[in-house]
C-alpha positions as CSV (number, residue, x, y, z in Angstrom):
1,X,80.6,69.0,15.4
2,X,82.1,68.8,12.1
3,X,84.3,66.2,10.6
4,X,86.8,69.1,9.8
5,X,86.7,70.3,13.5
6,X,86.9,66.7,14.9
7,X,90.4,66.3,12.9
8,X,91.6,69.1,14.1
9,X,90.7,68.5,17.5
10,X,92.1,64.8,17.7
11,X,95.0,65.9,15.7
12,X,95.6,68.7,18.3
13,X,95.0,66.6,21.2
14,X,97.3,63.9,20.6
15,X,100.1,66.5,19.6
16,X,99.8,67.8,23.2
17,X,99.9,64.4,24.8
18,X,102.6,63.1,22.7
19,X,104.7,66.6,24.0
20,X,103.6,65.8,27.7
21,X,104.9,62.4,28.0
22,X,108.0,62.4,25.6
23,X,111.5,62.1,27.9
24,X,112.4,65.3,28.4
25,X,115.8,66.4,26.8
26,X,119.1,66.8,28.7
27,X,119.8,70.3,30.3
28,X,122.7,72.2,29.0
29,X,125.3,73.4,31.6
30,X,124.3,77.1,31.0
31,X,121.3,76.4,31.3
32,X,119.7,76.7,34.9
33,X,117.0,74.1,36.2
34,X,114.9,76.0,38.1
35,X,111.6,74.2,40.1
36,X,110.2,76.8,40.8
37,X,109.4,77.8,37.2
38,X,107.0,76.1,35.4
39,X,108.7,73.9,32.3
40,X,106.8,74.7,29.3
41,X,105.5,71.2,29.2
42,X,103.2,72.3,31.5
43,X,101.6,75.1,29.5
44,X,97.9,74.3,28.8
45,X,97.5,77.0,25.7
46,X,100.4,76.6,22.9
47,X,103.2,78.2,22.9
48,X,103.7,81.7,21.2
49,X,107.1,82.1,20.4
50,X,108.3,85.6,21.1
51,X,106.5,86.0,23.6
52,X,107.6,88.5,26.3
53,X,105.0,88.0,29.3
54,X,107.3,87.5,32.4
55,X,104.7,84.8,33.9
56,X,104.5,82.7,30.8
57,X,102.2,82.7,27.8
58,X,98.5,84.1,27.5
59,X,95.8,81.6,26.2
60,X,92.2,82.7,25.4
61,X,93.1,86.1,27.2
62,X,94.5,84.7,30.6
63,X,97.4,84.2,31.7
64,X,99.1,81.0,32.2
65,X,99.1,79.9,36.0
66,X,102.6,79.4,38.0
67,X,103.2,76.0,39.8
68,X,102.5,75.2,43.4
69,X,104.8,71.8,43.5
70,X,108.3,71.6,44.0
71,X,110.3,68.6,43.7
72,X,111.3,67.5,47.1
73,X,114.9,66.2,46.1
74,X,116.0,69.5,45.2
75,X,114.4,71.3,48.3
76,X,118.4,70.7,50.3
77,X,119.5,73.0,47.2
78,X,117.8,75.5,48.6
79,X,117.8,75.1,52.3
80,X,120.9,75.3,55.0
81,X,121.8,71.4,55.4
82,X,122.4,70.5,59.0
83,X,125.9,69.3,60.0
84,X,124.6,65.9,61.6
85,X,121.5,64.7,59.5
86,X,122.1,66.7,56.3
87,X,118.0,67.3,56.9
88,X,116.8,71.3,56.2
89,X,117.3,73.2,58.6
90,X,114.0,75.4,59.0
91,X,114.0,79.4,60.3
92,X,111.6,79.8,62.2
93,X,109.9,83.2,63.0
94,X,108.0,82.9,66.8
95,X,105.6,86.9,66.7
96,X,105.8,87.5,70.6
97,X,102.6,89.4,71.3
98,X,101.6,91.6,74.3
99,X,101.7,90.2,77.9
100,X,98.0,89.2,78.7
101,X,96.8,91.4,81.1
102,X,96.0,89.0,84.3
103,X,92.7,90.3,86.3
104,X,92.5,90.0,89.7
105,X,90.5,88.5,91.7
106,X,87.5,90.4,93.4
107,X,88.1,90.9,97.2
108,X,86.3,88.4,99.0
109,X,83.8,89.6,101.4
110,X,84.7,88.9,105.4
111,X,82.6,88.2,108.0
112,X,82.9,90.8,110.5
113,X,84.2,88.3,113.1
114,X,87.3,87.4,111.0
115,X,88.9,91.0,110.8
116,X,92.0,90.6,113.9
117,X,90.5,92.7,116.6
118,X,93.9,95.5,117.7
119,X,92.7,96.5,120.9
120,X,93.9,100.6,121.8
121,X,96.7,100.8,123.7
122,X,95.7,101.3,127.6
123,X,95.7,104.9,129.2
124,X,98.9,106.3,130.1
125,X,99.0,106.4,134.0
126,X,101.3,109.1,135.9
127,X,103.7,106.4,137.8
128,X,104.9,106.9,140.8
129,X,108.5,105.8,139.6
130,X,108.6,109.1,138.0
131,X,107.2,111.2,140.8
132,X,109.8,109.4,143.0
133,X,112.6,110.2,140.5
134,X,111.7,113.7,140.5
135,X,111.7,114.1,144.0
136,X,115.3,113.0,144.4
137,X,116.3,115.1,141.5
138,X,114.5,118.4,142.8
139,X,115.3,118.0,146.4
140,X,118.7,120.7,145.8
141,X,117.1,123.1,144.2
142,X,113.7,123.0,145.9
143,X,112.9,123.4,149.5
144,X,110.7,121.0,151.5
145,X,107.8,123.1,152.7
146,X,106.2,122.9,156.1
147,X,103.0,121.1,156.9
148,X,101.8,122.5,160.1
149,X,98.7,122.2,162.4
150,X,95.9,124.3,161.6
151,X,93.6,126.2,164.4
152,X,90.6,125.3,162.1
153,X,90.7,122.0,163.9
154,X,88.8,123.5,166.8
155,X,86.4,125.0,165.1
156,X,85.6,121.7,162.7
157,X,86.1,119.4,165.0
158,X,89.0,117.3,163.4
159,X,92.6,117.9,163.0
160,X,93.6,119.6,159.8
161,X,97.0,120.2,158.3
162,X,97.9,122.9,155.9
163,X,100.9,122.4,153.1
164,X,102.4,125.8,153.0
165,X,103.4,126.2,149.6
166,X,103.2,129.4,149.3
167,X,106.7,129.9,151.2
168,X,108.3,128.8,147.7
169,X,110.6,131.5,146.3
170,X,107.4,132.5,143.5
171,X,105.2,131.9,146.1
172,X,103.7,129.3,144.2
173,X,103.6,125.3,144.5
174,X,104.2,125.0,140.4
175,X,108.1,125.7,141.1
176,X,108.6,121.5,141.9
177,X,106.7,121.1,138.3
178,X,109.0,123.7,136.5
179,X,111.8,122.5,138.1
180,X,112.1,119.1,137.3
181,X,110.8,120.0,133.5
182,X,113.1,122.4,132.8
183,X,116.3,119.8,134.5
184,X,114.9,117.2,132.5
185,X,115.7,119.0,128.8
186,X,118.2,118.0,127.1
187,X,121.7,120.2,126.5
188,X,120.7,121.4,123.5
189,X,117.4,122.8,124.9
190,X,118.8,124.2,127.5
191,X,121.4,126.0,125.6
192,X,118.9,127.3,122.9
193,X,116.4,128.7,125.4
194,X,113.2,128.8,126.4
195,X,110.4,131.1,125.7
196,X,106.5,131.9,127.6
197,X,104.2,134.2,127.1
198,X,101.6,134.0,129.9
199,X,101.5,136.2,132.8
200,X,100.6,133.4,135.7
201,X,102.9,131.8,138.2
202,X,103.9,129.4,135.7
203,X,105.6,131.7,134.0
204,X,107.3,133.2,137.0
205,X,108.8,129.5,138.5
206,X,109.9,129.4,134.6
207,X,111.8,132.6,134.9
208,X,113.7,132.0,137.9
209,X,114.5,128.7,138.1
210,X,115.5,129.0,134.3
211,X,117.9,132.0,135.4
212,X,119.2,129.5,138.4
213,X,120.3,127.4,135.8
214,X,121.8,129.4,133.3
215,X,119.3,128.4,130.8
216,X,118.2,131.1,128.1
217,X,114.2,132.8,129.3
218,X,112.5,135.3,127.3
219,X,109.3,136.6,128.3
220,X,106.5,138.2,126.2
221,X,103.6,140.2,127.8
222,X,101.4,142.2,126.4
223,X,100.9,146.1,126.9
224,X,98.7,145.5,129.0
225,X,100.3,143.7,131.5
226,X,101.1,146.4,134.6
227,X,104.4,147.3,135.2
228,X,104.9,145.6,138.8
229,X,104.7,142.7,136.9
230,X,107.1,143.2,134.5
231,X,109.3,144.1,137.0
232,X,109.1,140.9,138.7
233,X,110.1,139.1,135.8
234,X,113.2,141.7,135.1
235,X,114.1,140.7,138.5
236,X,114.7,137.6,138.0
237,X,117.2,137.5,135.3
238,X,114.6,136.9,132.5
239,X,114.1,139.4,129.0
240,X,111.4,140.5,128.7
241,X,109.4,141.7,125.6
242,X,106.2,143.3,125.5
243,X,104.4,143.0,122.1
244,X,100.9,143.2,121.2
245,X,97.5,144.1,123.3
246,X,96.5,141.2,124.4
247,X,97.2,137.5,125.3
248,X,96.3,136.2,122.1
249,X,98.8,138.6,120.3
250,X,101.7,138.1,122.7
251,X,101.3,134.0,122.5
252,X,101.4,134.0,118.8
253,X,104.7,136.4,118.3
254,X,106.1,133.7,121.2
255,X,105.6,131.1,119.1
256,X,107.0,132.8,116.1
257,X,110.2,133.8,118.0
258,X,110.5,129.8,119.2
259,X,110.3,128.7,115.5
260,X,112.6,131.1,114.0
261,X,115.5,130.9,117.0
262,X,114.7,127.6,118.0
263,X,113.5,128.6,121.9
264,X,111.3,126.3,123.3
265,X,107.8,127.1,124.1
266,X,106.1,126.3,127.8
267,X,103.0,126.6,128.8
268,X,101.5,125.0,131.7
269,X,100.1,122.1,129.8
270,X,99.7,117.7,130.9
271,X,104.0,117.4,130.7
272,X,104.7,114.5,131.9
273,X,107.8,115.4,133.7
274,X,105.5,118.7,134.9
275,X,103.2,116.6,136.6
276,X,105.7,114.0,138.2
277,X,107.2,117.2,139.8
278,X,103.8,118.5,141.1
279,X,103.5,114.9,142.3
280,X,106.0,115.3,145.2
281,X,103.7,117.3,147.2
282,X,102.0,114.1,147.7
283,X,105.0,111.9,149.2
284,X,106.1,115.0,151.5
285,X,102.2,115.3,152.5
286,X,102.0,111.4,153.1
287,X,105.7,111.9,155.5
288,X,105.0,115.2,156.9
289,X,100.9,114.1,158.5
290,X,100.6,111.2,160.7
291,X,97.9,108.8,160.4
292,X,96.7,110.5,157.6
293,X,92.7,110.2,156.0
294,X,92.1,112.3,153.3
295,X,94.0,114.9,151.3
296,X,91.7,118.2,150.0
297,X,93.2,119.5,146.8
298,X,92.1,122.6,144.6
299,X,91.3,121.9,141.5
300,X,90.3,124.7,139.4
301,X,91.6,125.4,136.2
302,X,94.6,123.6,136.0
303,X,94.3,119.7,137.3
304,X,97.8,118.9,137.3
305,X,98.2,119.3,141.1
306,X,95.7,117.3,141.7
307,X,96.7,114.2,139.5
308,X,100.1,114.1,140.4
309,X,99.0,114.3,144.3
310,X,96.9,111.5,143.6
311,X,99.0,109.4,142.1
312,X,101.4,109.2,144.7
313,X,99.0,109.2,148.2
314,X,97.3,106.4,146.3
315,X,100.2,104.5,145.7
316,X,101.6,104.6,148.8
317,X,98.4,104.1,150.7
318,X,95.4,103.4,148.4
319,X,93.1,103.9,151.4
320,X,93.7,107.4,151.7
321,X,90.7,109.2,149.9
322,X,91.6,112.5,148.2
323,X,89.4,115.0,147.3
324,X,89.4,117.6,144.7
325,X,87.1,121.1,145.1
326,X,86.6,123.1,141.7
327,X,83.7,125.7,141.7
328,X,80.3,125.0,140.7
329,X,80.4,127.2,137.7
330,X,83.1,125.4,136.2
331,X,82.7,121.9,137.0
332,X,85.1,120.3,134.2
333,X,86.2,117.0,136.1
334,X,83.4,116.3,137.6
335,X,81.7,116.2,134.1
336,X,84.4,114.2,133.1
337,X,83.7,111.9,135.6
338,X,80.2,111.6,134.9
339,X,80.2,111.1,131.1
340,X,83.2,108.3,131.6
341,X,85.7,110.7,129.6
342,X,87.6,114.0,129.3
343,X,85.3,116.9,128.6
344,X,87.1,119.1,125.6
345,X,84.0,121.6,124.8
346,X,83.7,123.3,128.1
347,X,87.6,124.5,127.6
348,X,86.2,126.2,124.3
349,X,83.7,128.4,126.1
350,X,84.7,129.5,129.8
351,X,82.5,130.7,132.9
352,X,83.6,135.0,132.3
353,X,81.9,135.8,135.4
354,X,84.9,133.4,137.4
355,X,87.7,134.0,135.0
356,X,87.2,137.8,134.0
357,X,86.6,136.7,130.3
358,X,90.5,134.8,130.4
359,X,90.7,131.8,128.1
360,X,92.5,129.4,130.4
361,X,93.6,126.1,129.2
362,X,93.0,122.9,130.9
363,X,94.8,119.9,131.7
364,X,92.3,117.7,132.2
365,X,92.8,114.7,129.6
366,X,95.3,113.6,131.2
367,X,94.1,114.3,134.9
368,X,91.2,112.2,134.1
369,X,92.9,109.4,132.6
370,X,95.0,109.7,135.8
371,X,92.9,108.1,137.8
372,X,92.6,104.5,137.3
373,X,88.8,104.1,138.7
């Protein structure tokens, strides 16, 4: 370097120091003092006057940096004094994000032995309460059939008694069944009506004793029911409709009728209240025979004489053995009894040969479940 250049330089150099630590002059009351400027002491490149760069002056082709500092005893000018300490009062702003998605927990794997054990609820057992209550309230309308000696005790060697329940009004013992069902609707049942289409003596006690008490029957047959038959059914008070050509066809209008009129459909079917009626045959048996062994019931078909006549010779003398006879082609509740439960496949697919090709349902679910051993 020079001697030129070093004058220059020192004579530049203490120029700018003498500027930076000189007292800086007093601030005229129009003027405004603003920190966060920067004074133009604080410039490292000199000065150009005129210049109109909003940021300050340009030095070597940059522009002059803006302070960072800010003098802390004018920070209250600035800020919202508190009422108490006079100290800033600070806004905060607090960014609330999303709720954090909690996971959980995997479901722990159990022992077999901890699940709680809900045992099924126990069979539902034909009591004799009912078959007693049904007795009493029957015992108007329905006549207490005979139980006489039979001459077949000479030939078998043994004295047998035959129920005549055949000298029912029908002719049938399923009136005590249908009687005590249809007295055990409610007034609105028995107002709207009921409704069966099957041509069987079930139907029949359902027509007449319906009549006897002014309850609403409608009947539907199909064409090919005979005319006798339909006569009988006229007879007894009922209406009766004959739609379709066969069983099938004359059950499903039925059903159709009892959901668009309200009716109520029957069938001969495991009623409760059907089978406490049934059931009486067994306490007027049990009154009628002295010193009385065994019972021999038929059971084909339809088990519900048979169940109810159980339950109430066992009840009132559980040494009584009764005995049910079904035919050898259609042994349902004896396969029941083998396999330890109700048989449901045999109903699906009937013996013709015994039953003319008739599909005829079957009560026994709850004839099986009837007997407690």
């Amino acid at each position: 370097m020079n001697f030129a250049a070093q004058l220059f330089y020192s004579s530049y150099l203490s120029e700018r120091l003498e500027r930076l630590y000189s007292p800086r002059p007093a601030l005229k009351d129009s003027e405004e003092n603003d920190p966060f400027w920067q004074r133009e002491e604080l410039y490292l490149g000199p000065s150009q006057p005129g210049s109109s760069y909003k940021y300050g002056p340009v030095s070597n082709g940059t522009v002059g940096r803006r302070p960072t500092l800010i003098e802390p005893e004018r920070l209250k000018d600035f800020g919202v004094e508190e009422l108490l300490n006079g100290d800033v009062k600070v806004h905060e702003t607090k960014v609330v994000m999303a709720p954090e998605v909690v996971l959980m927990d995997p479901p722990k794997t159990r022992r077999v032995s901890e699940f709680r054990m809900i045992p099924r609820p126990p069979a539902q057992y034909l009591r004799f309460e009912d078959i007693s209550a049904a007795a009493f309230r029957i015992q108007s309308g329905m006549q207490k059939t005979p139980c006489t000696y039979s001459r077949l005790s000479k030939q078998y060697g043994m004295e047998i008694y035959l129920k005549k329940e055949h000298l029912h009004y029908t002719g049938s013992v399923k009136e005590r069944g249908v009687l005590y069902l249809l007295t055990s609707l409610t007034q609105q049942q028995q107002r709207m009506g009921v409704i069966v289409a099957t041509d069987c003596n079930f139907s029949m006690a359902v027509a007449h004793h319906a009549v006897e008490l002014k309850i609403p029957v409608f009947v539907i047959m199909p064409s090919s029911c005979s005319s006798p038959r339909l006569r009988i059914y006229r007879d007894y008070g009922a209406m009766v409709i004959s739609y379709g050509s066969t069983g099938r066809d004359s059950q499903n209008h039925a059903c159709h009728l009892a959901r668009e009129n309200g009716y109520l459909y029957l069938e001969e079917d495991e009623n409760a209240a059907y089978l406490a009626g049934l059931g009486t045959v067994g306490m007027e048996i049990y009154e009628q025979v002295p010193k009385l062994e065994a019972v021999v019931i038929p059971a084909a078909g339809q088990y519900g004489l048979l169940a109810g006549t159980a339950a109430a010779i066992k009840h009132l003398d559980s040494r009584i053995l009764v005995i049910g006879v079904e035919p050898e082609d259609f042994p349902l509740l004896l396969q029941s009894l083998k396999t330890n439960g109700p048989i449901k496949d045999m109903h699906s697919n009937p013996n013709k040969k015994l039953y003319g090709g008739k599909l005829i349902s079957c009560s026994a679910e709850v004839t099986y479940h009837t007997f407690p051993s």
